[in-house]
Structures are given as C-alpha cells and as structure tokens.
N, C-alpha and C positions, 0 to 999 in steps of 0.2 A: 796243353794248348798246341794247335798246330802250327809246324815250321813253317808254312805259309802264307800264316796270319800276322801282320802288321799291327800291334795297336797305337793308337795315335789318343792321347789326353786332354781333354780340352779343359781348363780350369778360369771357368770367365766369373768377372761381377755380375751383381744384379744389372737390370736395367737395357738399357741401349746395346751393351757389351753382349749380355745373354743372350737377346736378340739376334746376333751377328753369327754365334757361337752355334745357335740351332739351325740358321742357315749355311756355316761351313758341315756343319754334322751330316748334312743331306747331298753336298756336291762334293766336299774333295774327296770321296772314296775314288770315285769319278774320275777324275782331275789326276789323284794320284796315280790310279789306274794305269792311267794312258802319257804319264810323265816317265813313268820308273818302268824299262820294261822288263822288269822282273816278275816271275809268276808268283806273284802275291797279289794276297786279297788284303785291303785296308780296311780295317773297322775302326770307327770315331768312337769315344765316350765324350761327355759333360758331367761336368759337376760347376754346381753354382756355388762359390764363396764367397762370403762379404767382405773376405779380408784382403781379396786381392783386388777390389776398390777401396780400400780403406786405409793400408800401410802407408805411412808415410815413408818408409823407405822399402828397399827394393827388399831388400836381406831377409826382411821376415815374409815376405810373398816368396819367396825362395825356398825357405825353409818350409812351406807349406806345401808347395807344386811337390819337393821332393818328395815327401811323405806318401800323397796322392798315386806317386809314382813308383813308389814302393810297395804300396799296400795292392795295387791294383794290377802291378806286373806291364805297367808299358812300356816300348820301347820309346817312344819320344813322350815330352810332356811339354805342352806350350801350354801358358799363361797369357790370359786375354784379361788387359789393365785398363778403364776409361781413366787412368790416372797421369798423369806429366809426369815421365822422368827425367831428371833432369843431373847431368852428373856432372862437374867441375863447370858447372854456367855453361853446359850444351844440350840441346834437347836429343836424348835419346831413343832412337825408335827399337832398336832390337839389345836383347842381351842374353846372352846365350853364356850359361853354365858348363864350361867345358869339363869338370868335375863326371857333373851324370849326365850331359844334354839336355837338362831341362832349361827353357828359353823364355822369355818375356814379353809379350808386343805391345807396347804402346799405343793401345788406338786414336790417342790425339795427333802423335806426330804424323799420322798420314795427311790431316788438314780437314778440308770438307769433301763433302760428297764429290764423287764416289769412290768407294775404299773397298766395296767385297770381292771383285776381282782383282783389287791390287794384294787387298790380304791372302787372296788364295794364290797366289805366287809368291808371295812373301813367305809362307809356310812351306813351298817347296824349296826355297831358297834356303831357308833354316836347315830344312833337313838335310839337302846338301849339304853344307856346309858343316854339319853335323857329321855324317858320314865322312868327308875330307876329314875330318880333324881325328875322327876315331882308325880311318884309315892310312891319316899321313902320308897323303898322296902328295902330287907336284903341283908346286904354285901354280900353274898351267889352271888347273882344276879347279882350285880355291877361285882364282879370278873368275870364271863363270857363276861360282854361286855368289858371288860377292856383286859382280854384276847383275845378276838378276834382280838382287834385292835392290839394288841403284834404281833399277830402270822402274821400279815403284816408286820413285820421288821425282815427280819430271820437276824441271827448274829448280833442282837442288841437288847438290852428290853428300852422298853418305861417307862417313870416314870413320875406319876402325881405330881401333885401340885396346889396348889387352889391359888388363887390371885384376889385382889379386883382391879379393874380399876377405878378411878377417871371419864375417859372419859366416858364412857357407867353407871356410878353408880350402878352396879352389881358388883358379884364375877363370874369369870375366871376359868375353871379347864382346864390345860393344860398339853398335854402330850410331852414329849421330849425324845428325844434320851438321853439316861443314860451317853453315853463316848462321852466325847466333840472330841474327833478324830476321832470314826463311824459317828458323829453327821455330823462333817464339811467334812468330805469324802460323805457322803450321800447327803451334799447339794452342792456340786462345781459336783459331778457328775452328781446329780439331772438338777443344772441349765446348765449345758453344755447339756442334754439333751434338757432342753425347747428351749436354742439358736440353736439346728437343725444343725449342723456342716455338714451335707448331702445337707444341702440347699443353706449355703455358698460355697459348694465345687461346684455347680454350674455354681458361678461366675470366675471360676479359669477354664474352660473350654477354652479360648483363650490360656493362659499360656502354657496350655498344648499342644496345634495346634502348639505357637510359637517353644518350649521350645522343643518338639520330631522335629520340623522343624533344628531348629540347630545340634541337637545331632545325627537326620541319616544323615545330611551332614557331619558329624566330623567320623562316623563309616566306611566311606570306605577307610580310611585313616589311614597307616599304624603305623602313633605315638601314636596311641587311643588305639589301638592293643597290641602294646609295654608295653607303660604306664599300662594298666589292666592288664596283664601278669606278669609284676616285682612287684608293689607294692603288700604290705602284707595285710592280711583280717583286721588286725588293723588300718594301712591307709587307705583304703576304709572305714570303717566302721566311722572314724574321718571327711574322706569328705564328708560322705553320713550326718554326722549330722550337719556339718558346715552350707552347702546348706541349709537344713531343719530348722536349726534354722536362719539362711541368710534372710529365702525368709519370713518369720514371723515374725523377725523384722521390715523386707521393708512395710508387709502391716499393722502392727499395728502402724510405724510412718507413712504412707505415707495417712492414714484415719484415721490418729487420732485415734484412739481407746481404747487408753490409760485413763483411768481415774483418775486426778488431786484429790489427797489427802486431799489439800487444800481447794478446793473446795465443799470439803462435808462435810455434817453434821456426819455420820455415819461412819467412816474410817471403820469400820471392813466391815460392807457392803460394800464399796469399793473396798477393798482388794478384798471381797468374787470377786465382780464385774471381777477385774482384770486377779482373777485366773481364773476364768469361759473363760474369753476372748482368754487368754491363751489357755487353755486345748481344746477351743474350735476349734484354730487355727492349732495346734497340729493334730488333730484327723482328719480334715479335708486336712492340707498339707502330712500325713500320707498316705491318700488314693489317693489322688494325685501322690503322687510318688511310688505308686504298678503298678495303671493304666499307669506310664509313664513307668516304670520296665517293665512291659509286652508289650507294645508295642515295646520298645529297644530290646528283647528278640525276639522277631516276629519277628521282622525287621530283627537283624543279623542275625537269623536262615537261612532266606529266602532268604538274599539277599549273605551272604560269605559262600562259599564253605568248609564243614569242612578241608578238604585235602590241598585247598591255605591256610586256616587259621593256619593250622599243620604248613604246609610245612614255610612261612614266619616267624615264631613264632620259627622255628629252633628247631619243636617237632617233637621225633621217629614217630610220624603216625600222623594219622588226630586230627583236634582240639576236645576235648572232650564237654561236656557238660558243664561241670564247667567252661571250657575256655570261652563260651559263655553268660553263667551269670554272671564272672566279667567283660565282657565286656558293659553288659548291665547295672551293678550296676554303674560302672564308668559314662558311657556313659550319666546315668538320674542324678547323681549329679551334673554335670557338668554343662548339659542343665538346670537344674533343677535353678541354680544362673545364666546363660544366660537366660533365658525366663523370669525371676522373675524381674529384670533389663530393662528387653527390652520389658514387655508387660503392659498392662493396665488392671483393670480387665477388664470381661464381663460383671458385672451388680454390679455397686458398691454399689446399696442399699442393693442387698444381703447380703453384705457382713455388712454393717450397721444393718440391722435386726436382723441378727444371735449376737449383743451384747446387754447387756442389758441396757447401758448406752445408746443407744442411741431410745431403744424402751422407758424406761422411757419420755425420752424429749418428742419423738412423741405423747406419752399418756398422759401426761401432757398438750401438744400443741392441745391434742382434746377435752380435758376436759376444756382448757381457750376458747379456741372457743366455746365448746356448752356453755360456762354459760355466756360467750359476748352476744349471742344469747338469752339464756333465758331473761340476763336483758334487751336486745333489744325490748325482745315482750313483757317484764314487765312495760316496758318505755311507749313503745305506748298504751299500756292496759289503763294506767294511764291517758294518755293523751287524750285517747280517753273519757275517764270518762269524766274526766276533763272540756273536752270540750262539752261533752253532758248535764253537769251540768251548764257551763255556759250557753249555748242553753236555758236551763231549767227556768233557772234565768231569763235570757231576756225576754222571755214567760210572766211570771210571775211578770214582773218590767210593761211589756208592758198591758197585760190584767188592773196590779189596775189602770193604766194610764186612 
C-alpha cells in the first residue's frame, strides 16, 4: 500500500444510516483533501453491518469495528450507529477508542435535519483528535478538535470524559450532550428521523382514497354544512385531535408496536423506543391530514356554489372563505376516524420499518442467520477435513498392509 494513501472505514447500519454512509464515501475524500494539507490521497470504504444497529451496547460494536479494521488495514475506523447511546443517563454522541482509534457516532444525537455537513466535520474533528492523542501534543491542539466537534451541536455544548471499558481493555473518551433535556430532545428527534415518518406516511395512502371517499360523500349534504357553521374553533380543534390521536392509537395497537417494558433489558431505551414511535406516528398522521384538508378544501371549493352555500347557511351574501375551511377542517376529522376504522394499510411493513423495535428483531434475525451459516460452512470445512484425514489414514493403514 502506498504511504500516501489514507484509508478511512466506514462501518454503518442498514437503512437511513447506510444511506448517509454512501454519501460521505463520495464527498469527504474531498473535504479531507483540502482540510489536512498533507499530500495524501483519502480513500473511503463501507461495509454494511447489522450489528452496529442492533447492539444493545456499545462494547460489542466495538469489538466488531476493530476486527473490520484489522482485517482490512485502515488507518481510522468510524462507526455509524441509528442507535441511542446513552452512558451514565447522558446521551452520547461520539466515542472514540483510544486503544486503536476506532470511534462511534451516534446519529440521533445530532437531532433532526440537517446533519450531513455537520457529520462531515464531525469526522474531521475525530480524526483530529485522534491524531492529538496518538501524537500527544498540547492542550492548545486538543481544544481545536474538541471545538470543532462543539460547534456541530448549536444550542448545546458537548462535555468529555475519559472511561476505561472492561470489554475492549482500553480507555473511552467520550463526548456527550452537557443537559440531559437537549441531550434526550436531540435523541427522540434524532431517532424519529432515522425511522423516516415520510416513508411510513406511504403506507397510509389507501386511508386516504378511503377516508376523502367518505368525507366528499358527507359534503353535499346539508348537516355537514350546519354542523361546521355552529360549532366553535375550540370544538373543531378538540375533534380535529381526537381523530388524530383516534387513528394512532388504532395503528400502534392494531401492529403491535408498542414496546413491552417488561421485556427488555434496557427500559430507558425502551421508553426512548416508544417515544420515537410515537412522535413518529405524530408527524406522519399530521401530514396526512393537511393532504386530506386540502383535498376537502378543493373539493368544496369546486363542487358548492359560494352563493347556495350563503344562501342555505342563512348568511347576508355568499359563503366566504373561512365558511369553506371549517367546512373542510370538519369534513377531514371526521373522515379522518371513518377511514382509519374502515381501512387497512397499504403496505404494513412500512409501517414496521419506520420503528425501531422491530428493525432490531429483523437485525437480529440476520445476524442469527448469517452466523447459522457461517457455523454451517464451519461444520462442513471440518467435516471435509475430517474426512480427508480419514482417506488419508486408510492410504496409509493400506500401503504398511
């Protein structure tokens, strides 16, 4: 290999993570490039592992990155985690293996969009700070990379702390979010990010067929009319959230998606789990019901006369504009628990994907397959020995013969 080749490891999850992971592979050669002005060239690898969305703790994603980084001769190995870490009740964003420099990033702790320029300075800040540490230079030094990495958390400062790990037999320097409240806001946002709330909202595209299907049959009909007319913007706004929370209960019991307390090791991850789930729910039945608002809104526009609408309505002149949007606010909550009730989704794995509880199991369920596998062709390897040594034997029983 040549001395002025850099390699740089990328070891990300499936999903949103990997995603992230093919777009650093293509810009920080780049980035690196024209940071470090050393004549070096930077080459990226990837590798995709399930296990580094899947560990419940850090130690065994560690143990894995090192491997990676052995087997494949790089000089740095980052790990790219959609997972919460979370270490004495602080959320963690970086942790860096002072052992080999292999390092961790958290991609919930950056919060939500946008995070792929912050992550591409965040990676120069590691490697900094990497370098400082294998160089043992002056605090002077260290403070730069340390601030750089800060200045990727605006409205929150980062705070080190060094910790020796048992698992790995090395010491830990890890950064974390300073306020355990920016910390855990940073990561339920973060992970309601990696679960894609746009992707689930997908699945809810029949709802919506069904759901505007009922509600423009109910708008040419004059008690729909009435009813949004008399009721106050406090009742609508009470039905509008009834509906909304209505139709997120039905799909969080009707697919499971609830995460059993009981059954985990981790309750605060759990919890994190659950709110994720939630918020996730939230932002995607949210936009759900603008897209059905606006369609209700099109519709009456198009389809009732402001003048009939006045005139029935028992108003001086034509229906005005606001007439028309409580009719439409009415009209989606309404349909909104009719469609919710009466539909199925469109694609219920999406709706499974977008939580974490249950990309865990799938991650899980592919990491026991491939190591079923590996001990399968371990087995046979053996066997095959095995059997070529007895061959071997018989030869050899047969020839003193």
């Amino acid at each position: 290999m040549c001395s002025n080749i850099v390699k740089i490891g990328l070891v990300a999850a499936p999903g949103v993570t990997e995603k992230i992971a093919q777009h650093l592979k293509k810009e920080l050669p780049e980035l690196l490039a024209s940071h470090f002005t050393e004549d070096k060239k930077w080459q990226i690898e990837t590798i995709i592992d399930p296990l580094t969305g899947s560990a419940e703790t850090v130690q065994k994603i560690f143990r894995k990155i090192s491997d990676y980084q052995n087997n494949n001769e790089w000089q740095y190995t980052i790990g790219l985690t959609d997972l919460p870490i979370i270490r004495n009740g602080n959320a963690v964003a970086f942790d860096i293996n002072s052992g080999n420099g292999a390092s961790l990033i958290s991609i919930p702790a950056y919060g939500w969009r946008p995070i792929k320029k912050r992550l591409q300075r965040s990676i120069l800040g590691i490697i900094e700070a990497i370098n400082e540490d294998n160089k043992s230079t002056m605090t002077q030094t260290q403070d730069k990379s340390e601030e750089q990495l800060n200045a990727q958390f605006p409205f929150s400062n980062l705070v080190t702390t060094t910790e020796y790990f048992e698992d790995t037999n090395s010491q830990h320097t890890l950064y974390y979010v300073s306020s355990n409240t920016k910390g855990s806001f940073r990561l339920i946002s973060g992970m309601t990010f990696a679960n894609n709330p746009f992707n689930m909202l997908k699945s809810l595209s029949n709802v919506v067929a069904i759901a505007f299907t009922t509600g423009a049959f109910g708008i040419v009909f004059t008690t729909m009319w009435n009813l949004s007319f008399v009721y106050s913007a406090w009742r609508m706004l009470l039905i509008m959230l009834a509906a909304i929370l209505g139709m997120m209960v039905w799909i969080i019991v009707a697919h499971n998606l609830w995460e059993s307390s009981k059954e985990s090791n981790n309750k605060q991850i759990t919890m994190l789990y659950n709110l994720t789930t939630t918020l996730t729910l939230t932002v995607s039945i949210v936009f759900y019901y603008l897209i059905l608002f606006c369609l209700f809104l099109l519709a009456s526009l198009v389809v009732l006369p402001s003048g009939y609408l006045g005139q029935t309505l028992q108003l001086n002149g034509p229906a005005n504009f606001i007439t028309y949007i409580n009719l439409a606010w009415f009209a989606t909550s309404i349909s909104t628990v009719a469609g919710a009730i009466g539909a199925g989704l469109n694609n219920e794995s999406q709706i499974l994907e977008s939580t974490y509880g249950y990309r865990q199991k799938q991650r899980y369920q592919k990491m026991n397959e491939d190591e079923k596998e590996r001990a399968e062709r371990e087995e046979d390897a053996q066997d095959e020995i095995k059997a070529k040594k007895q061959e071997s034997e018989a030869k050899a029983k047969e020839y003193n013969n």
